[in-house]
Gaussian input, Z-matrix of N, CA and C with variables (Angstrom, degrees):
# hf/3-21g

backbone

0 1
 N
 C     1     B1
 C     2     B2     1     A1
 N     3     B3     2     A2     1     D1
 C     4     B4     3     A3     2     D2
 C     5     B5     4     A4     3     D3
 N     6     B6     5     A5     4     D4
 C     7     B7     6     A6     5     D5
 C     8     B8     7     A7     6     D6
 N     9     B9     8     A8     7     D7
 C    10    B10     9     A9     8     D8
 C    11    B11    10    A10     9     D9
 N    12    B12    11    A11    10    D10
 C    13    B13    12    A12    11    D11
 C    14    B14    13    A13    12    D12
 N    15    B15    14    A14    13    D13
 C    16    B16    15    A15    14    D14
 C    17    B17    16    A16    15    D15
 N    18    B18    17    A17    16    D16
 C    19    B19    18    A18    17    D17
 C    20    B20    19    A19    18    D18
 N    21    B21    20    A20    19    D19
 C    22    B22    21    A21    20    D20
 C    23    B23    22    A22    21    D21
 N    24    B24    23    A23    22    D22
 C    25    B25    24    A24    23    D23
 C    26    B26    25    A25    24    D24
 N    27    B27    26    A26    25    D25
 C    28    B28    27    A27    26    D26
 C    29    B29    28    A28    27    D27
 N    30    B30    29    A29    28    D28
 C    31    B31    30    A30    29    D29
 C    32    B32    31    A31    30    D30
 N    33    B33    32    A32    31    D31
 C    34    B34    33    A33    32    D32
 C    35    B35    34    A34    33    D33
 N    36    B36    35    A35    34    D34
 C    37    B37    36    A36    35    D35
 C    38    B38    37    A37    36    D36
 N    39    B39    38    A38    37    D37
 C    40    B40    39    A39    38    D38
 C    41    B41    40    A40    39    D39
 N    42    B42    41    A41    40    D40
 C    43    B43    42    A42    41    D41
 C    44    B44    43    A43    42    D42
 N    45    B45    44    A44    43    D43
 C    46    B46    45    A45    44    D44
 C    47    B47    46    A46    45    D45
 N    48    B48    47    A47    46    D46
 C    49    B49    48    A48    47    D47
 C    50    B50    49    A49    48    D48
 N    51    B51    50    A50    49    D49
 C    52    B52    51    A51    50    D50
 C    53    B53    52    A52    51    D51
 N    54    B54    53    A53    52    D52
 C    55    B55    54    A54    53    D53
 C    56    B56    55    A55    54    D54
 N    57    B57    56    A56    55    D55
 C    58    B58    57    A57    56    D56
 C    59    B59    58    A58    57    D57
 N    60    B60    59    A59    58    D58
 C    61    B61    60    A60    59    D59
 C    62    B62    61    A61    60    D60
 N    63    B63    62    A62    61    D61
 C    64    B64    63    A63    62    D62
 C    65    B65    64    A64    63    D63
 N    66    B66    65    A65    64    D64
 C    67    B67    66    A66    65    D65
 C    68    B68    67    A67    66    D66
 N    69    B69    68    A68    67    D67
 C    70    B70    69    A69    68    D68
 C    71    B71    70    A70    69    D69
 N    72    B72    71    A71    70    D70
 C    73    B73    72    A72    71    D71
 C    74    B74    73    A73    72    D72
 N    75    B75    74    A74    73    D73
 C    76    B76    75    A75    74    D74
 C    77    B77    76    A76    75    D75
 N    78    B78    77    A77    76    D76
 C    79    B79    78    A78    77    D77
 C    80    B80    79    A79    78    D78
 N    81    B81    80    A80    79    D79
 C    82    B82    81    A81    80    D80
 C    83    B83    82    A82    81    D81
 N    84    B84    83    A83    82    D82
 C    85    B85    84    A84    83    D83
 C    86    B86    85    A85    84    D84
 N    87    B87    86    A86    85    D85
 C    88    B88    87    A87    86    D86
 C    89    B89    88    A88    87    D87
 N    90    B90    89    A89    88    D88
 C    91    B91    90    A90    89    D89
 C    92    B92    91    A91    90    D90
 N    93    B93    92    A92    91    D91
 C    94    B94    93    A93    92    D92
 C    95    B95    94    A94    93    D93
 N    96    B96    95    A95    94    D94
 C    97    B97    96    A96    95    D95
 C    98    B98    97    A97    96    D96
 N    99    B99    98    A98    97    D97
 C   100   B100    99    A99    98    D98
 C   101   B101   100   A100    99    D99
 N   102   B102   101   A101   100   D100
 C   103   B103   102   A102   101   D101
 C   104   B104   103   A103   102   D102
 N   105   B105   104   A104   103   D103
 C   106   B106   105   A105   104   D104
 C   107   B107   106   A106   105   D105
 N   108   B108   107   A107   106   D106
 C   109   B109   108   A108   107   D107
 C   110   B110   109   A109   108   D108
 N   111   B111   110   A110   109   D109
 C   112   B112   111   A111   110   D110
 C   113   B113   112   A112   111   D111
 N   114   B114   113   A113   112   D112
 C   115   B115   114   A114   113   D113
 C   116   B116   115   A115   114   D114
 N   117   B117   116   A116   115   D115
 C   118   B118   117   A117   116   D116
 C   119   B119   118   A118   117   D117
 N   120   B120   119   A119   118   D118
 C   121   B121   120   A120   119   D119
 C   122   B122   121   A121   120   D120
 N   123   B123   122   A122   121   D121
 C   124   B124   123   A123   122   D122
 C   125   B125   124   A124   123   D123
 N   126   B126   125   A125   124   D124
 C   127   B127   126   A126   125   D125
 C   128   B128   127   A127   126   D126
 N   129   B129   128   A128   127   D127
 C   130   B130   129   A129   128   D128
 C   131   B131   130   A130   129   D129
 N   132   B132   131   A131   130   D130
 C   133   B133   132   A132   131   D131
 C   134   B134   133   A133   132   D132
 N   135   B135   134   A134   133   D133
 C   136   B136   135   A135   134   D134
 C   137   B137   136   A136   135   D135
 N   138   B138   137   A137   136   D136
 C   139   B139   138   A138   137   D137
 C   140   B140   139   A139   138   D138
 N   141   B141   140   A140   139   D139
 C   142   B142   141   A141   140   D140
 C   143   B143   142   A142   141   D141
 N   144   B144   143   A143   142   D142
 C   145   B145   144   A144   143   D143
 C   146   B146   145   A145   144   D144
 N   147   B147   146   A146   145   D145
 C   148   B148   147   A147   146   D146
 C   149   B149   148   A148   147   D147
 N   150   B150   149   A149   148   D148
 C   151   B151   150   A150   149   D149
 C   152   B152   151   A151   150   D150
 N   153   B153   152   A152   151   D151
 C   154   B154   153   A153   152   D152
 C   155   B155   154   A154   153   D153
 N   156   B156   155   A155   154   D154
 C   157   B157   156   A156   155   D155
 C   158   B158   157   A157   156   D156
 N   159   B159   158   A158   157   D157
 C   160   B160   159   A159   158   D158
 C   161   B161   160   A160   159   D159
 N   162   B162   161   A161   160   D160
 C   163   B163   162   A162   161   D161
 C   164   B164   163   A163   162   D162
 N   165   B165   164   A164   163   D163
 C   166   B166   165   A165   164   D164
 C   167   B167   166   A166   165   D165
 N   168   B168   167   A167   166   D166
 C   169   B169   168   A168   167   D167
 C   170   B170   169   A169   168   D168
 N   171   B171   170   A170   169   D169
 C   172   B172   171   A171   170   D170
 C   173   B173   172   A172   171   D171
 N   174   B174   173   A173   172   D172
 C   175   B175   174   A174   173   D173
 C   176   B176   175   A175   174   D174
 N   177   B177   176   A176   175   D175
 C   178   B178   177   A177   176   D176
 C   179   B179   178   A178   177   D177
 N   180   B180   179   A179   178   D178
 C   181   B181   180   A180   179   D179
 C   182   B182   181   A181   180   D180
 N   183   B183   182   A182   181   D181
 C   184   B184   183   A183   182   D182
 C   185   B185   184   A184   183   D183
 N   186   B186   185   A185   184   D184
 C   187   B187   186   A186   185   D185
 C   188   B188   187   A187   186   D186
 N   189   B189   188   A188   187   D187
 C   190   B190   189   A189   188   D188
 C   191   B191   190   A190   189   D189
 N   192   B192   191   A191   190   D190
 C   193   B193   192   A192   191   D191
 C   194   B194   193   A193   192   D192
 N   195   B195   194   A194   193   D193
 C   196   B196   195   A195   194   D194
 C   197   B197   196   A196   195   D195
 N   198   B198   197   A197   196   D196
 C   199   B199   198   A198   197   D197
 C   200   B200   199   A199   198   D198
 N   201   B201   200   A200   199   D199
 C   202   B202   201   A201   200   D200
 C   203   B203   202   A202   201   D201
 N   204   B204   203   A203   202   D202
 C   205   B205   204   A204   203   D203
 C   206   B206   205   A205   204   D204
 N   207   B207   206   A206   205   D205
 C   208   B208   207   A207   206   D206
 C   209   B209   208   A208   207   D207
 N   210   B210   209   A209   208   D208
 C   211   B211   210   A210   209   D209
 C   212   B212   211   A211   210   D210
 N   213   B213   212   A212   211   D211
 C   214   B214   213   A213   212   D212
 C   215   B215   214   A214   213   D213
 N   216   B216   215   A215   214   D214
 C   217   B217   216   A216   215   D215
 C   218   B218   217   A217   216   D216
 N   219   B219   218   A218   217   D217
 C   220   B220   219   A219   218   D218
 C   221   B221   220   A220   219   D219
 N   222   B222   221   A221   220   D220
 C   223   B223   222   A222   221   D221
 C   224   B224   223   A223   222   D222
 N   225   B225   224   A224   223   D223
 C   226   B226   225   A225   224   D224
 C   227   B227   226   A226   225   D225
 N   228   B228   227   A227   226   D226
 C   229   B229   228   A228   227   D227
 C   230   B230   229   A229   228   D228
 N   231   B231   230   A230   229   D229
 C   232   B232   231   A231   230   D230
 C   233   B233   232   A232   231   D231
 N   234   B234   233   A233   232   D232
 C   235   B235   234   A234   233   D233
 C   236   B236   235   A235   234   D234
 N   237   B237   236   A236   235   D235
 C   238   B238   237   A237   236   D236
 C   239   B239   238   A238   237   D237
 N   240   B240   239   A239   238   D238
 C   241   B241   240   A240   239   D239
 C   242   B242   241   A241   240   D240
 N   243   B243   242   A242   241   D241
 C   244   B244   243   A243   242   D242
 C   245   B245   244   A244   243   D243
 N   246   B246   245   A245   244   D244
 C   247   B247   246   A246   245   D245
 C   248   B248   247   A247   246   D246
 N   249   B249   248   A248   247   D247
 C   250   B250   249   A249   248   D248
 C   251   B251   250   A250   249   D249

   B1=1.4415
   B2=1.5162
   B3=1.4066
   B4=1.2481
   B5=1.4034
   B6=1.2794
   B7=1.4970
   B8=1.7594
   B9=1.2473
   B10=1.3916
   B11=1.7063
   B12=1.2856
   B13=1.6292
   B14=1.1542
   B15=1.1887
   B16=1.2178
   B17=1.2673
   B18=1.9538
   B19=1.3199
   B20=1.2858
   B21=1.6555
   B22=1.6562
   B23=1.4874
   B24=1.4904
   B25=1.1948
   B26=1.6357
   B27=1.7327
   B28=1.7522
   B29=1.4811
   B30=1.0833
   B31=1.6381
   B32=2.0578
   B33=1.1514
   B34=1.4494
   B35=1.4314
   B36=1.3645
   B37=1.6626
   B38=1.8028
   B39=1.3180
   B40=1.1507
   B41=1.4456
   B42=1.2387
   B43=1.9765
   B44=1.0917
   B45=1.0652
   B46=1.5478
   B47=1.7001
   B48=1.2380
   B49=1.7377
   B50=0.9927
   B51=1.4882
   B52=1.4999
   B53=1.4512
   B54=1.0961
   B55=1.5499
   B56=1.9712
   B57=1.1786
   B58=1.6638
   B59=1.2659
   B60=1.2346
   B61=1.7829
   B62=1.5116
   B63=1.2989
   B64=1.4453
   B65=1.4564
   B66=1.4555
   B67=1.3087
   B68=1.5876
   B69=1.5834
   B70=1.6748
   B71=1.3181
   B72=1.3427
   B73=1.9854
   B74=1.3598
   B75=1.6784
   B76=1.6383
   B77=1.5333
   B78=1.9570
   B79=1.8077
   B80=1.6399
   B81=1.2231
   B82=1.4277
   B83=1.7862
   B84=1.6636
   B85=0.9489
   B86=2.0359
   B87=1.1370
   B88=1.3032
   B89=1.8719
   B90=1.1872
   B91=1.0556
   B92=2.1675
   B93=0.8968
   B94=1.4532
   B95=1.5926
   B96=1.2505
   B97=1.7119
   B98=1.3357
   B99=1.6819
   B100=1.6447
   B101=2.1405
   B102=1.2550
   B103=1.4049
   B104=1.7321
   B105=1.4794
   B106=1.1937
   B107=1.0692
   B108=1.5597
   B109=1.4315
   B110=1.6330
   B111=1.7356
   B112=1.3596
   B113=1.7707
   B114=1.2436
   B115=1.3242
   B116=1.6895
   B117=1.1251
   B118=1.4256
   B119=1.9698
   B120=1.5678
   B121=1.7174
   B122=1.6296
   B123=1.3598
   B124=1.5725
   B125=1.9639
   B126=0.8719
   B127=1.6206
   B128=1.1933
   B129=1.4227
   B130=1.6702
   B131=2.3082
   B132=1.5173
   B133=1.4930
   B134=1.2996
   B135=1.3087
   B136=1.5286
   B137=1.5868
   B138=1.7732
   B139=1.1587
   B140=1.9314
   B141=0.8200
   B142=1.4666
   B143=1.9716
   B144=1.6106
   B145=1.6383
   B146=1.3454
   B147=1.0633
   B148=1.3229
   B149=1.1591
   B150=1.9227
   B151=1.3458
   B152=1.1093
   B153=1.5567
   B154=1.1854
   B155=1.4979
   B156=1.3729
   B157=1.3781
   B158=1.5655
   B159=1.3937
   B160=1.8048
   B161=1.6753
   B162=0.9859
   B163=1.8807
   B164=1.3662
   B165=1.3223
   B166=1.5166
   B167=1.7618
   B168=1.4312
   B169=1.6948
   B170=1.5581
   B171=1.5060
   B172=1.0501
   B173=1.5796
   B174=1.4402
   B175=1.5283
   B176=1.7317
   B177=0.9653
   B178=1.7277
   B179=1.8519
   B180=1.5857
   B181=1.3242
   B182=1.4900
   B183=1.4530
   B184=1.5242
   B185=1.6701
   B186=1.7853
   B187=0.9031
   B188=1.4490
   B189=1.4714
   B190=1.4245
   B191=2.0755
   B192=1.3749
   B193=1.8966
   B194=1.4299
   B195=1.5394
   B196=1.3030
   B197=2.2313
   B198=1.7043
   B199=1.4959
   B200=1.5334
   B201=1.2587
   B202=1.7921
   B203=1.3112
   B204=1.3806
   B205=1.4059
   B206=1.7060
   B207=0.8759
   B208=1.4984
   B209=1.3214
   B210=1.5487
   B211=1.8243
   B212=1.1697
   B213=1.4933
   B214=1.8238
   B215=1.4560
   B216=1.7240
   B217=1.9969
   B218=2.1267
   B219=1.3687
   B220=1.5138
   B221=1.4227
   B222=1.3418
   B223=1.7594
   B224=1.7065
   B225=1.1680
   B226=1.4707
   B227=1.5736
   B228=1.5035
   B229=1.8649
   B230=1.3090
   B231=0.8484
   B232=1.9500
   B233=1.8843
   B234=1.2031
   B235=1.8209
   B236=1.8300
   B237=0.8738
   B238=1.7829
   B239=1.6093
   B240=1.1124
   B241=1.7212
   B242=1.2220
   B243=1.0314
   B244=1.6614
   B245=1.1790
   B246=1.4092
   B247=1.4270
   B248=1.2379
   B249=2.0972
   B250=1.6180
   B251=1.9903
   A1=110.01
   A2=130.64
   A3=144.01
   A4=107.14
   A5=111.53
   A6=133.43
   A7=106.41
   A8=111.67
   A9=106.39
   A10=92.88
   A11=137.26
   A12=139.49
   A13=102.85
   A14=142.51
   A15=166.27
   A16=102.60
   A17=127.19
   A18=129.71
   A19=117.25
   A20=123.44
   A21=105.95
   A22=109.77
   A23=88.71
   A24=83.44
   A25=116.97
   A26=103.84
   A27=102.98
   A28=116.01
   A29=107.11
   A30=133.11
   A31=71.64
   A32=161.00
   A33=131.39
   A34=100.42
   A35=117.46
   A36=134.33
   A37=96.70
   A38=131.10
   A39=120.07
   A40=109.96
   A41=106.21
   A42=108.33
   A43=112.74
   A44=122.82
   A45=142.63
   A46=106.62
   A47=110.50
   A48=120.98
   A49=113.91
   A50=135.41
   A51=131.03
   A52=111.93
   A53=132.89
   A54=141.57
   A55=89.99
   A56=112.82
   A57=98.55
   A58=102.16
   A59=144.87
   A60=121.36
   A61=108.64
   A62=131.28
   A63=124.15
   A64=109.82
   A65=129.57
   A66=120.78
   A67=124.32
   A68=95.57
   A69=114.26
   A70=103.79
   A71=105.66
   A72=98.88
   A73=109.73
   A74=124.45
   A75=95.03
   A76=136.59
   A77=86.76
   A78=108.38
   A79=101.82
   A80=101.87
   A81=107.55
   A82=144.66
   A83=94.28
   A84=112.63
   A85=113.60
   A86=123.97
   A87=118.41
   A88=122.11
   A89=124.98
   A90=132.88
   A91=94.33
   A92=104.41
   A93=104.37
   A94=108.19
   A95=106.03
   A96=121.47
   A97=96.81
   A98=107.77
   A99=99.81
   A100=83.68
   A101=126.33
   A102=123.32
   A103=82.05
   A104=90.27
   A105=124.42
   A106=116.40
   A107=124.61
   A108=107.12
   A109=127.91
   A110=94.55
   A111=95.05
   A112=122.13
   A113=115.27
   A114=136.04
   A115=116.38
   A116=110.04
   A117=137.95
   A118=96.89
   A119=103.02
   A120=119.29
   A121=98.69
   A122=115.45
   A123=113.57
   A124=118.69
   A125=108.41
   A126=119.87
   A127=135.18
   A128=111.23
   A129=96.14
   A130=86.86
   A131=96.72
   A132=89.89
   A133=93.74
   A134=125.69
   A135=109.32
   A136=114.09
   A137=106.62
   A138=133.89
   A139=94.10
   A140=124.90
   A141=122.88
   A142=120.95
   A143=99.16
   A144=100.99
   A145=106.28
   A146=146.91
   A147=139.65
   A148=123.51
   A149=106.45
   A150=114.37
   A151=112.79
   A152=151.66
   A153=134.44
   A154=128.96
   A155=115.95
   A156=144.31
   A157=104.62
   A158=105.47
   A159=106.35
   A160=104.71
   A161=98.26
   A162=109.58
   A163=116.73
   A164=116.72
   A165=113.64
   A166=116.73
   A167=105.54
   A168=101.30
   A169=97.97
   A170=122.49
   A171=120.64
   A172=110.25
   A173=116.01
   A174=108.69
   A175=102.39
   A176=103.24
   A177=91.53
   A178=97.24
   A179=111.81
   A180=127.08
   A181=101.12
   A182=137.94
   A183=132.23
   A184=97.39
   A185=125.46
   A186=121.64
   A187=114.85
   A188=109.35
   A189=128.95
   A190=97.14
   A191=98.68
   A192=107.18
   A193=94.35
   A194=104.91
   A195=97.80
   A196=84.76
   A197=98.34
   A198=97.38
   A199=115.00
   A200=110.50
   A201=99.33
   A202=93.38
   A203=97.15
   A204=135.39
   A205=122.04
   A206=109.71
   A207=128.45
   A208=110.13
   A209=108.75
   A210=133.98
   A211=81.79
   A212=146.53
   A213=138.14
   A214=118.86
   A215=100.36
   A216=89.30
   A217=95.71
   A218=100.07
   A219=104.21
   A220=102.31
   A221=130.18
   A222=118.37
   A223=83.49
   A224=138.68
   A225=113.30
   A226=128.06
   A227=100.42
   A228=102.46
   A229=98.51
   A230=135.01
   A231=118.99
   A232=84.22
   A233=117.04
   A234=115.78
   A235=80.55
   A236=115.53
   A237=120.69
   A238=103.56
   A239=107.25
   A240=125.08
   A241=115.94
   A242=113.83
   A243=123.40
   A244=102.91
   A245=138.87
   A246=134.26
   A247=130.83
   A248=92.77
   A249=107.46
   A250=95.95
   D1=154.85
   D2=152.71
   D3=-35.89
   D4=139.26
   D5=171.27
   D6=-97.53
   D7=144.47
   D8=-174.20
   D9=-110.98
   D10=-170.43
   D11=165.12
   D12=-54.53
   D13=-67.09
   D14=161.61
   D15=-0.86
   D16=-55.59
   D17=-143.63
   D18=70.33
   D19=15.50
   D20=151.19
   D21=-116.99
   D22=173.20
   D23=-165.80
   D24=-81.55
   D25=164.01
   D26=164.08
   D27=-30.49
   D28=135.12
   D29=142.73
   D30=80.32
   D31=26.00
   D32=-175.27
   D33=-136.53
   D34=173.88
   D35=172.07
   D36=-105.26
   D37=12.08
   D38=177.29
   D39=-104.51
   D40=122.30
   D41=155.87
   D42=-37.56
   D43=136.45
   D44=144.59
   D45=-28.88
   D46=-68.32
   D47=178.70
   D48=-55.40
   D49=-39.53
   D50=166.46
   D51=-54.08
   D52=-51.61
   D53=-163.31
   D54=-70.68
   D55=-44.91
   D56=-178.82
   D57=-101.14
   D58=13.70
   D59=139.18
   D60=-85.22
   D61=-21.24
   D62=163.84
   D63=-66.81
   D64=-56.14
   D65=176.02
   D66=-31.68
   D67=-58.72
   D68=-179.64
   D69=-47.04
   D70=-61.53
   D71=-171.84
   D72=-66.44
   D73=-37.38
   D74=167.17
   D75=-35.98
   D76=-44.54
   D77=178.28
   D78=-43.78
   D79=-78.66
   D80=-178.53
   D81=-39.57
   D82=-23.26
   D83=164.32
   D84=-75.20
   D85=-28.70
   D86=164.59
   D87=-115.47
   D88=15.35
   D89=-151.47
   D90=-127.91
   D91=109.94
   D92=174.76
   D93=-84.95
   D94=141.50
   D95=-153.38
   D96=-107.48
   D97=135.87
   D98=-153.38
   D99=-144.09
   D100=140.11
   D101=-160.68
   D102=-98.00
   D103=179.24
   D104=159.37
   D105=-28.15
   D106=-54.98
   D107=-170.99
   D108=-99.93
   D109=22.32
   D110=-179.72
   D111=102.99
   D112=-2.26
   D113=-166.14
   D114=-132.19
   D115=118.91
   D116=-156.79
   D117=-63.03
   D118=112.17
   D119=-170.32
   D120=-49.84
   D121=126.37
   D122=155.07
   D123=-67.25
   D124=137.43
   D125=-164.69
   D126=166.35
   D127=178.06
   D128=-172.86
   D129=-90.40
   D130=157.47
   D131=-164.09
   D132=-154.94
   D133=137.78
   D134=-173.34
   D135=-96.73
   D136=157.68
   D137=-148.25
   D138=-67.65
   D139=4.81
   D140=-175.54
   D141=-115.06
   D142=-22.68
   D143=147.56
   D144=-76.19
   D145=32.40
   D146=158.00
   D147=-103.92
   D148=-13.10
   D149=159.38
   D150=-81.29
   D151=-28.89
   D152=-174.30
   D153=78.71
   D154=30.05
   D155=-166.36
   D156=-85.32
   D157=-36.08
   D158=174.11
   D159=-142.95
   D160=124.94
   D161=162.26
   D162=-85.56
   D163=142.94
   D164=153.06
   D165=-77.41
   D166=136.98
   D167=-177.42
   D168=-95.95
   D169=-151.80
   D170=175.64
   D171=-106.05
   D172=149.45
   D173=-161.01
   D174=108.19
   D175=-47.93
   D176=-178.06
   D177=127.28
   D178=-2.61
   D179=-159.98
   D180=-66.53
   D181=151.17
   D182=179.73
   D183=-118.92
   D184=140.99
   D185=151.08
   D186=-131.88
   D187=141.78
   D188=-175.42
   D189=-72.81
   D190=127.30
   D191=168.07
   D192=-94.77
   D193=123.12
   D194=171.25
   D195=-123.87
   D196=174.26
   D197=-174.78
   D198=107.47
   D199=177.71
   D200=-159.85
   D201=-58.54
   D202=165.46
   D203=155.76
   D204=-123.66
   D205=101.04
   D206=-178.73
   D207=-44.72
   D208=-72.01
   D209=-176.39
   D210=-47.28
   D211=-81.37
   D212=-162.87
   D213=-43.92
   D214=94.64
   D215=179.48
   D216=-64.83
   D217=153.48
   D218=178.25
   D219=-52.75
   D220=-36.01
   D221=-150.38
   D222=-86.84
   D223=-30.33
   D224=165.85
   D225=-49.81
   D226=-51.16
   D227=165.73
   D228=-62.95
   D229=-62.52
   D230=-152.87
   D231=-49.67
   D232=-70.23
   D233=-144.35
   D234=-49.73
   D235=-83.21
   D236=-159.87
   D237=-25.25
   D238=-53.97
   D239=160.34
   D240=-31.58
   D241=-53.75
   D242=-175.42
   D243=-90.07
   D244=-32.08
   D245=175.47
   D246=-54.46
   D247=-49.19
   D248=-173.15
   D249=-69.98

């Protein structure tokens, strides 16, 4: 969207900066955080980059893994399945 002087966006009451510190923490919430040298950050990290649903590429680029999942026995998807 258009940026106004301000830094929000067209037609909204939202900052610009709010919409990308919410983005980031979604990222972070599925994206396992990996330093400089190639080796996965020790930290607190949430339980859902552990599924592996999106990678970071190089560039800063994000891709969604879609396709089996091994670690998922099926009767976990079916119940969650049946729950939601």
């Amino acid at each position: 969207e258009e940026l106004r002087e301000t830094g929000r966006l067209a037609n909204s009451r939202i900052a610009k900066n709010t919409v990308d510190r919410d983005a980031e923490c979604f990222v972070r919430t599925y994206v396992t955080k990996t330093s400089r040298r190639g080796t996965i950050e020790d930290g607190l990290e949430s339980p859902f980059a552990e599924l592996g649903l999106i990678a970071s590429m190089a560039g800063g680029a994000l891709q969604f893994r879609r396709g089996p999942k091994p670690s998922l026995p099926d009767e976990v998807f079916a119940f969650a399945l049946v729950e939601f």
